[in-house]
N, C-alpha and C positions, 0 to 999 in steps of 0.2 A: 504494500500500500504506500509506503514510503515514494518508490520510485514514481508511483501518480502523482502522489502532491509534487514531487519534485518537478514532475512534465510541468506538471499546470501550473508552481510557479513561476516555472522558465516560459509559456505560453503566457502568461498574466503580463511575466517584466516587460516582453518582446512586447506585446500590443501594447502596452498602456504609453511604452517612450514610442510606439509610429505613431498616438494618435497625439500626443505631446508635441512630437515634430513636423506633423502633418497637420493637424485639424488646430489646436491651441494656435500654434505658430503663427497663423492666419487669422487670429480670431484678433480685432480691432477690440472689443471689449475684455478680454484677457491681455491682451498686450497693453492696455491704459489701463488694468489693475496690477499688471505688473510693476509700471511705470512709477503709479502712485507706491505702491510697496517699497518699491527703492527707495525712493522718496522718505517717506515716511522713514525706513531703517537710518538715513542717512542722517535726518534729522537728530536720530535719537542716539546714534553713534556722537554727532557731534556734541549733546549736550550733555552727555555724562563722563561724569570723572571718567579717570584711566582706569581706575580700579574699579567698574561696573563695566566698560567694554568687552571683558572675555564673556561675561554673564550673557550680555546681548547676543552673542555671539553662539553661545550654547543655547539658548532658547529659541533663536533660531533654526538652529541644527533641529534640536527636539520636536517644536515643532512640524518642520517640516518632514521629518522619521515619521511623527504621529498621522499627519496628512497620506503620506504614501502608502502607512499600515493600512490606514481608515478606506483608500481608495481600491487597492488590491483586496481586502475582505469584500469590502461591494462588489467589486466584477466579478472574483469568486461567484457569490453567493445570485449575481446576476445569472453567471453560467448556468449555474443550478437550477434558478427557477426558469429559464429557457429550457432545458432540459425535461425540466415538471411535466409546463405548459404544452411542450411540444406531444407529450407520453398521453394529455389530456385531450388535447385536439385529436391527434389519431385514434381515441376510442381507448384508450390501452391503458 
């Protein structure tokens, strides 16, 4: 069972960075939330001590770990009820 989860999460990583470089990349409203993000980190880089800079820095890291966990359980869990749905529609 191992080597399944392992397919599916080398099948999750691959999709989710073609549609990050495909479909985001292109998206004018993710790319002006991006924008502001910067923004915003830059600001708050600039206004704190030295000694709060590495913290910024790790909470950043965190949460963006926590966003990519949060986003690969959903597709996951998407695949799955594609799979349901599809068992349900065929009668089966």
């Amino acid at each position: 069972m191992n080597a399944i989860q392992d397919g599916l999460n080398q099948f999750i990583s691959i999709r989710m960075e073609h549609v990050a470089s495909s479909m985001l990349a292109t998206s004018p409203e993710y790319e002006d939330l991006m924008k502001n993000c910067n923004q915003l980190f830059s600001i708050l880089h600039d206004c704190l001590p030295k000694e709060y800079i590495q913290a910024l820095y790790d909470y950043e890291t965190n949460t963006t770990l926590l966003q990519g966990m949060a986003e690969s359980i959903m597709y996951e869990q998407g695949l799955k009820d594609g799979v349901c749905l599809n068992q349900i529609l065929a009668g089966g």
